[in-house]
matplotlib code that plots the C-alpha trace (Angstrom):
import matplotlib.pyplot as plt

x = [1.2, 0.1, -1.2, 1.6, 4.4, 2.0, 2.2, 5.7, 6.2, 3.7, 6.2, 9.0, 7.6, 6.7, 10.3, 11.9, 9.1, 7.5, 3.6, 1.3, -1.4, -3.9, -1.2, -0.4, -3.8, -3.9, -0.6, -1.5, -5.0, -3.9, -0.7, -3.0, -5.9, -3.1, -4.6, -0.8, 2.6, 4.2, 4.3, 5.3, 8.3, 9.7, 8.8, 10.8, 13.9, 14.3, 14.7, 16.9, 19.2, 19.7, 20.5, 22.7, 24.6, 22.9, 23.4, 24.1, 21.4, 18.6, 19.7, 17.5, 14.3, 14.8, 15.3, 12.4, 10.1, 11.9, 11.2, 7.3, 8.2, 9.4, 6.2, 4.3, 7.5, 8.6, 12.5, 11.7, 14.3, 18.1, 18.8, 21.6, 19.6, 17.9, 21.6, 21.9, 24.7, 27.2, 25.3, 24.6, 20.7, 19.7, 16.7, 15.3, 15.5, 13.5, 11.1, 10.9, 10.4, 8.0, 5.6, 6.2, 4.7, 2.0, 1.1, 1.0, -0.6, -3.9, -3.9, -2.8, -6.7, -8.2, -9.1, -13.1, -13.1, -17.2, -17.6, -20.6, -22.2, -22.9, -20.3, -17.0, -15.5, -13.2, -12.3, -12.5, -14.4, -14.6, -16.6, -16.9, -19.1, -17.8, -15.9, -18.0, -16.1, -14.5, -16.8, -17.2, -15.9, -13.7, -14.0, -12.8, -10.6, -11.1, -8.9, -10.1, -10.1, -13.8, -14.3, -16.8, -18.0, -18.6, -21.6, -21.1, -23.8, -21.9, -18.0, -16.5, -15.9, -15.2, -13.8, -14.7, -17.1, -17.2, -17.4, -19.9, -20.6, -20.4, -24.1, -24.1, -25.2, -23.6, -20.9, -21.0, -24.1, -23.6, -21.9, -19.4, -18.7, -18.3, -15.2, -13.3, -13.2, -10.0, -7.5, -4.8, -7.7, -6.3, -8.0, -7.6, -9.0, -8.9, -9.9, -10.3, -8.8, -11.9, -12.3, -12.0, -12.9, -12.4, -11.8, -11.1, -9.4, -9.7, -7.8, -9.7, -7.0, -8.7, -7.3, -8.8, -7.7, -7.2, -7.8, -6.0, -4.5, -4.8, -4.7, -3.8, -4.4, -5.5, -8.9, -7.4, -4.2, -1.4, -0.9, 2.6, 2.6, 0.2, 1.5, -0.3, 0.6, 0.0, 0.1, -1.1, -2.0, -3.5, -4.1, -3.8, -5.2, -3.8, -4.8, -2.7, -2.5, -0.8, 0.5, -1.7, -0.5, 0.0, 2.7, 4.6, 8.2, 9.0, 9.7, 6.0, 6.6, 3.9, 4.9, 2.9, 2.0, 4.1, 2.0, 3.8, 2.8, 5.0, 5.2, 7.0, 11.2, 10.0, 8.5, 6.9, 6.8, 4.4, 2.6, -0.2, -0.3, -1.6, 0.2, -0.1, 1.9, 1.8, 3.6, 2.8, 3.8, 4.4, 6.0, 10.0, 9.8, 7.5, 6.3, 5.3, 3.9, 3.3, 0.2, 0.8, 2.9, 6.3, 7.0, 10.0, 11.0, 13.4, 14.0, 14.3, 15.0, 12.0, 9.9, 9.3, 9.8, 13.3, 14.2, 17.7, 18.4, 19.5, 19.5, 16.5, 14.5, 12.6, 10.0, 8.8, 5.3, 5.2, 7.7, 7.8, 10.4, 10.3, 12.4, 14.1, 16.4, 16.7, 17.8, 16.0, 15.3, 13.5, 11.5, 9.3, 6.1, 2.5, 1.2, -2.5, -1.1, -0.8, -4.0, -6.6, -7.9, -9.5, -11.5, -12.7, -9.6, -7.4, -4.7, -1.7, 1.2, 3.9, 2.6, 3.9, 1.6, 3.0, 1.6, -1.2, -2.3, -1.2, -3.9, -6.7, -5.6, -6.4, -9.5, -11.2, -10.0, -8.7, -5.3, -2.8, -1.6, 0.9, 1.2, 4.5, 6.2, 5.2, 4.3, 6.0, 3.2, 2.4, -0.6, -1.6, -4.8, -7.9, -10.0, -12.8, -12.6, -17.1, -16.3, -16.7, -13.3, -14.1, -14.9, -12.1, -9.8, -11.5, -9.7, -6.2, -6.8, -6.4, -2.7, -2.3, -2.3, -5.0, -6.7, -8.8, -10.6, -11.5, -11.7, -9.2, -11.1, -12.4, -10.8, -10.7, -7.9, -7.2, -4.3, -2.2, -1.6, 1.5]
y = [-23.6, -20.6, -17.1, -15.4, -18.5, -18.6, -15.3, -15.1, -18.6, -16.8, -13.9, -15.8, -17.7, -13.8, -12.3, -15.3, -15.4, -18.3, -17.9, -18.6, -15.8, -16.7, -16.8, -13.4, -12.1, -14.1, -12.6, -9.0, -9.0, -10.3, -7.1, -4.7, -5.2, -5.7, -3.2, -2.3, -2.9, -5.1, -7.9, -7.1, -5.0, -8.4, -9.6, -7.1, -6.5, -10.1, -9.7, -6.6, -8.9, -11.2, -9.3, -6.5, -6.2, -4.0, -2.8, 0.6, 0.5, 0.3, 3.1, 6.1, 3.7, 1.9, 4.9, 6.9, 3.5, 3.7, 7.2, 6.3, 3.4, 4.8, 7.1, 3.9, 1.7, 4.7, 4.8, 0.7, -0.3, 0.5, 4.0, 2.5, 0.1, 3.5, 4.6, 3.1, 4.8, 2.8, -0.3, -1.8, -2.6, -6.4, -8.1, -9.0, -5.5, -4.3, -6.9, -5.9, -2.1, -2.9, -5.5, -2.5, -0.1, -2.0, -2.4, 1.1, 1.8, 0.0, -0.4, -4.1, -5.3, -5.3, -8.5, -9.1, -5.0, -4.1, -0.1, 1.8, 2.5, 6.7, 7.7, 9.0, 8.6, 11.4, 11.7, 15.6, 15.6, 18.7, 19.4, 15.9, 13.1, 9.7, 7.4, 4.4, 1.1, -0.3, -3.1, -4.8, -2.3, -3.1, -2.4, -4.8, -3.5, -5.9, -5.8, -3.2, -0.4, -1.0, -0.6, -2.3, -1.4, -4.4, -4.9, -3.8, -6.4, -9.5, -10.5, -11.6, -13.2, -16.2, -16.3, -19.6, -20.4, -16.2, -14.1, -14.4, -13.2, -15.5, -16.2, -17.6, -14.4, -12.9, -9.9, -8.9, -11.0, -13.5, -11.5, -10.1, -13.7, -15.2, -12.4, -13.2, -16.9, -16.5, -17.9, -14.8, -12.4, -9.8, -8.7, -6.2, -6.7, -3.6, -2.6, 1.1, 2.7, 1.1, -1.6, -5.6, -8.4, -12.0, -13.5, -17.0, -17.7, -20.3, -22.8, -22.6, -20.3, -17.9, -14.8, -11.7, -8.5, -6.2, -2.7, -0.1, -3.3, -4.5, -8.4, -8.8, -12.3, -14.1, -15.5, -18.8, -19.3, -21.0, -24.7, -24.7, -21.9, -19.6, -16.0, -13.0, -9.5, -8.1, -4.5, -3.6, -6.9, -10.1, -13.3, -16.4, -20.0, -21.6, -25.2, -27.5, -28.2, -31.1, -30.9, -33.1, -36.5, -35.6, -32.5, -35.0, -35.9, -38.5, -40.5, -40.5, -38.1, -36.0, -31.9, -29.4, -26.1, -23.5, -20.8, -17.5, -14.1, -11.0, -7.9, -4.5, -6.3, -10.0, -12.8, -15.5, -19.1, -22.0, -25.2, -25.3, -23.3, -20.7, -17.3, -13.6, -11.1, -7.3, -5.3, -1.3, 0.5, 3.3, 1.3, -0.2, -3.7, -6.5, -9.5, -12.8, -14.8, -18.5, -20.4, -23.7, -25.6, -24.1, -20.6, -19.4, -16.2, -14.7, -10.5, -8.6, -5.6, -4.4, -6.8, -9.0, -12.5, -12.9, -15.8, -14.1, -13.9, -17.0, -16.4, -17.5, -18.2, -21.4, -19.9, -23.4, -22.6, -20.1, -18.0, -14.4, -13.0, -9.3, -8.0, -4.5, -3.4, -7.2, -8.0, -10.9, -10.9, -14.5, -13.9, -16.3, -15.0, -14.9, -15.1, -14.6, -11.1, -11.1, -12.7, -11.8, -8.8, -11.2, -12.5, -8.7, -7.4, -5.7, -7.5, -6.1, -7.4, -5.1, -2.9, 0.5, 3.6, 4.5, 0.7, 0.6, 4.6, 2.9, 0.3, 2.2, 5.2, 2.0, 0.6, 4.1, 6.0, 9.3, 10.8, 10.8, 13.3, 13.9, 17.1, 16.8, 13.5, 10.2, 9.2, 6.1, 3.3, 0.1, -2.5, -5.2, -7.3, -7.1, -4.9, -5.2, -3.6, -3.7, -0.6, 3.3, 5.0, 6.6, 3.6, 2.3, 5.4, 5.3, 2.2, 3.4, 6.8, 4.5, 3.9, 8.3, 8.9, 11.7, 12.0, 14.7, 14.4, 16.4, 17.7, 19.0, 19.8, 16.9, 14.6, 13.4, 13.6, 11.9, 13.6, 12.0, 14.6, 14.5]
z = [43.2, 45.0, 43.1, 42.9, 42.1, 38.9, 37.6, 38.3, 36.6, 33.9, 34.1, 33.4, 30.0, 28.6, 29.4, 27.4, 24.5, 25.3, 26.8, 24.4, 23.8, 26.7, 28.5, 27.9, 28.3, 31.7, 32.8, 31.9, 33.7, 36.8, 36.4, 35.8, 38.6, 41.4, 44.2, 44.9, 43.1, 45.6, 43.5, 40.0, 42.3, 43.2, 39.2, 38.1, 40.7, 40.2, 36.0, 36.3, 39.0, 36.5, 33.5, 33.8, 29.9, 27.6, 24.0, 23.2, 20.5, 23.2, 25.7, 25.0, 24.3, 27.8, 29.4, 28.1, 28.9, 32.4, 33.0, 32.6, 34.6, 37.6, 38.0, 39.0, 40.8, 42.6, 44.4, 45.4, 42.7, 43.5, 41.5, 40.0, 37.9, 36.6, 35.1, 32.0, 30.7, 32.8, 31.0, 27.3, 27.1, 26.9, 24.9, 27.8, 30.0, 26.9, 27.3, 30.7, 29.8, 27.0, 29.7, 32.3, 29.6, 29.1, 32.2, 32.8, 29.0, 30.4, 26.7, 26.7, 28.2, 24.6, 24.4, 23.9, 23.9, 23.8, 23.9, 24.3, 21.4, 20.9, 22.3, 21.4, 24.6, 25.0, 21.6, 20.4, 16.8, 15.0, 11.8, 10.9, 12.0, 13.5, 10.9, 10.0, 9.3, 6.3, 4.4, 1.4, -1.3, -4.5, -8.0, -11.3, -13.7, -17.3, -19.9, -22.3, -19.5, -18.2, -14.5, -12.5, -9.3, -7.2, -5.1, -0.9, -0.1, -1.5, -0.4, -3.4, -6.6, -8.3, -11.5, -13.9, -16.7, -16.3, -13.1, -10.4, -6.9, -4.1, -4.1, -7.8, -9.3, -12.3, -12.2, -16.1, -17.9, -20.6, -23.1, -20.4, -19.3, -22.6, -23.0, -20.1, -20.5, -23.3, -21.8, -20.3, -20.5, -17.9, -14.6, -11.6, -8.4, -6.1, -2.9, -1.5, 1.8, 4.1, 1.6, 1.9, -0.7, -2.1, -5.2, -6.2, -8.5, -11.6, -10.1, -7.1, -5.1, -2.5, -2.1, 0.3, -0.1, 2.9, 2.5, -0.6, -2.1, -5.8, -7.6, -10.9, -12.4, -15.7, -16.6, -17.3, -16.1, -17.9, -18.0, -16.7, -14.1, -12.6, -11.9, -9.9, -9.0, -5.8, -4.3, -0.5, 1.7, 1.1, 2.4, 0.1, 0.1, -2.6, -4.7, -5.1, -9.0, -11.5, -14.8, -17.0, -17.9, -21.7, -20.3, -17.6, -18.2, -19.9, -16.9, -15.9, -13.2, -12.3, -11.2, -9.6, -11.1, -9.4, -8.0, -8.0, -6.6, -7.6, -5.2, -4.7, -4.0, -4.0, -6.0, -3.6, -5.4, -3.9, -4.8, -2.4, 1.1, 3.6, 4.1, 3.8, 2.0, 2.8, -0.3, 0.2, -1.8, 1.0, 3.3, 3.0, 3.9, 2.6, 5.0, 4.0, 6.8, 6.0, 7.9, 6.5, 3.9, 2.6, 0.3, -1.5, -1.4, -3.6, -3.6, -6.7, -7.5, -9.4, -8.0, -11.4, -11.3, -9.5, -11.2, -12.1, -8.4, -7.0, -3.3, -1.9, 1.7, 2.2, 5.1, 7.6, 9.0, 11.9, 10.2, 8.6, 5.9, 5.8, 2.5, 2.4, -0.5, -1.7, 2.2, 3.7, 7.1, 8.9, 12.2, 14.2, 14.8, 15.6, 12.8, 14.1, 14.4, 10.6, 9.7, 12.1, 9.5, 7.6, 10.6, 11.2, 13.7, 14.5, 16.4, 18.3, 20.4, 21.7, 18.7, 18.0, 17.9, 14.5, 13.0, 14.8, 13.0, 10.0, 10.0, 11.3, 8.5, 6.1, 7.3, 8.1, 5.0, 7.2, 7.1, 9.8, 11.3, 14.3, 16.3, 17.6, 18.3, 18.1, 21.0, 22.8, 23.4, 22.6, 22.5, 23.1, 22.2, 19.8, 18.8, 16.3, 12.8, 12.2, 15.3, 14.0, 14.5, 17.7, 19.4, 18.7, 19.5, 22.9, 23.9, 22.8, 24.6, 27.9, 27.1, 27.7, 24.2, 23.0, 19.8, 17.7, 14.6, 11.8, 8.6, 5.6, 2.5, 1.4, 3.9, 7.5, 9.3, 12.7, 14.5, 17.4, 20.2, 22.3]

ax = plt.figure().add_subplot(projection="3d")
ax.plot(x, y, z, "-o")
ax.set_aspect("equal")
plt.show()
């Protein structure tokens, strides 16, 4: 198989969801360093010949990608593909649009990003120095009020006979971990904007916290069930855990201790998995994205246990529930996409501009701030979160999207430009 039968084959599997994600990176790099446009012409002519019935819903947004479009495809397609009035907007035409974007965005070559370090690239900064990087930061909340600040220089916790850092060392001394081995004794784990931690927990349950997000759990948790409260984003490795003989049915049978995390509209029940749940308070809908095993997910209204609500979601591995106003919605996804942040990036995939400021508001503690519309762009690929925010804003300023940063009183702000 020639060059070109192999993109377009490459082509093909993108426009019908199915290339896998070096796939996608292949696909995009060979688009983007085509010395004319001869090729993705016929890619494209031969998509729009085959689909032809669009939705309503999607006729401004094609049209505005279109318009963008056209700057780099010229008159080569028949004009009256451009009028999408007479039309109702397909799936796949906004695939199409959304690859074409991309293409054009120069945005999508993230992958394996390395920028020069000391510059800002472009970026105008005003009365403010460059934005360092999130790190280690999070502070523990005990139950009588007191608030401890935990060390930058270690990456988490463990909670057992008493609290200790990852290395061994002790979080509160002898006397502080003699208190919070009661049984139900209350904790808060919580992380800043530009903040990340772990914790596990005293069934052996890891949990990492992405940035502005908050755990509450026991000391001890209870023999038959093991409840935690989440706000913001986390990532969750749960241990799998038995009901000791002497609490068993009488039949002998041996049950596992549910493992239940409650979040803003949802409570997520499992017995021993892999998945992450993003809860913000700001933000309407809650995702759960499940790695491995099996989760329930049942939405209530004020975000408590649920157990009065019957209707409930299964989610299979691979799979993604987002929750708004007690709705449940099931996607198949990506979920690297989801996950990555706790391997240190930032990862995107036909990503909007507004989600993508969203994250990087998180991670580098500014304020966002747009002058005008949002702009219409997209991303693709990672980019590392140990970069200073201007190195990363240099990257995204190749999709034709401008940037300036600076200061507000006391904080940074990072405004989007039309």
């Amino acid at each position: 198989m020639d060059e070109q039968h192999h993109l377009r084959a490459l082509f093909e599997k993108y426009l019908n969801g199915e290339c896998t994600e070096q796939e996608v990176r292949e696909l995009f790099m060979h688009l983007h360093l085509l010395d004319d446009d001869t090729m993705l012409r016929q890619f494209v002519q031969s998509a729009f010949d085959e689909d032809r019935h669009i939705e309503l819903l999607y006729q401004h947004k094609l049209a505005a990608l279109t318009a963008r479009v056209e700057k780099r495809l010229g008159s080569n397609l028949p004009q009256q593909q451009y009028r999408f009035d007479r039309f109702l907007l397909s799936k796949r035409l906004m695939t199409i649009a959304a690859v074409l974007l991309a293409i054009l965005s120069i945005g999508i070559i993230l992958y394996n990003w390395e920028p020069k370090t000391g510059k800002t690239g472009g970026i105008a900064v005003t009365e403010v120095d460059d934005v360092l990087p999130g790190g280690n930061r999070a502070t523990l909340t005990l139950s009588d009020g007191r608030t401890i600040q935990l060390s930058t220089e270690q990456a988490g916790i463990v909670v057992g006979d008493g609290i200790s850092y990852l290395d061994g060392s002790s979080v509160l001394g002898k006397q502080g971990n003699r208190r919070t081995n009661e049984q139900g004794h209350s904790l808060t784990l919580t992380t800043p904007k530009g903040g990340t931690y772990q914790v596990t927990l005293s069934d052996g349950t890891k949990v990492w916290l992405n940035a502005a997000s908050s755990l509450s759990y026991p000391s001890r948790f209870d023999e038959r069930e093991r409840v935690v409260e989440l706000t913001g984003e986390a990532y969750f490795d749960v241990s799998e855990q038995v009901l000791p003989k002497t609490m068993e049915s009488a039949g002998g049978d041996s049950h596992k201790i549910p493992f239940r995390v409650i979040t803003k509209g949802q409570a997520v029940e499992v017995l021993g998995t892999q998945f992450n749940i993003a809860a913000y308070s700001e933000e309407e809908k809650t995702l759960t994205t499940l790695v491995e095993g099996a989760v329930r997910v049942t939405p209530s209204e004020h975000g408590r246990t649920g157990r009065r609500n019957r209707q409930h979601t299964v989610l299979k591995p691979g799979q993604q529930s987002i929750v708004k106003d007690t709705e449940v919605t099931i996607n198949q996804v990506d979920v690297s996409l989801f996950i990555n942040w706790k391997n240190g990036l930032f990862s995107f995939k036909e990503t909007e501009l507004h989600e993508v400021m969203q994250q990087l508001g998180r991670w580098y503690d500014v304020d966002i701030v747009y002058a005008g519309e949002i702009p219409e762009a997209y991303f693709f690929g990672d980019i590392r979160r140990d970069r200073s925010l201007t190195q990363a804003l240099t990257i995204l300023k190749k999709s034709g999207v401008n940037f300036t940063i600076d200061k507000k009183g006391k904080r940074v702000r990072l405004i989007v430009l039309p």
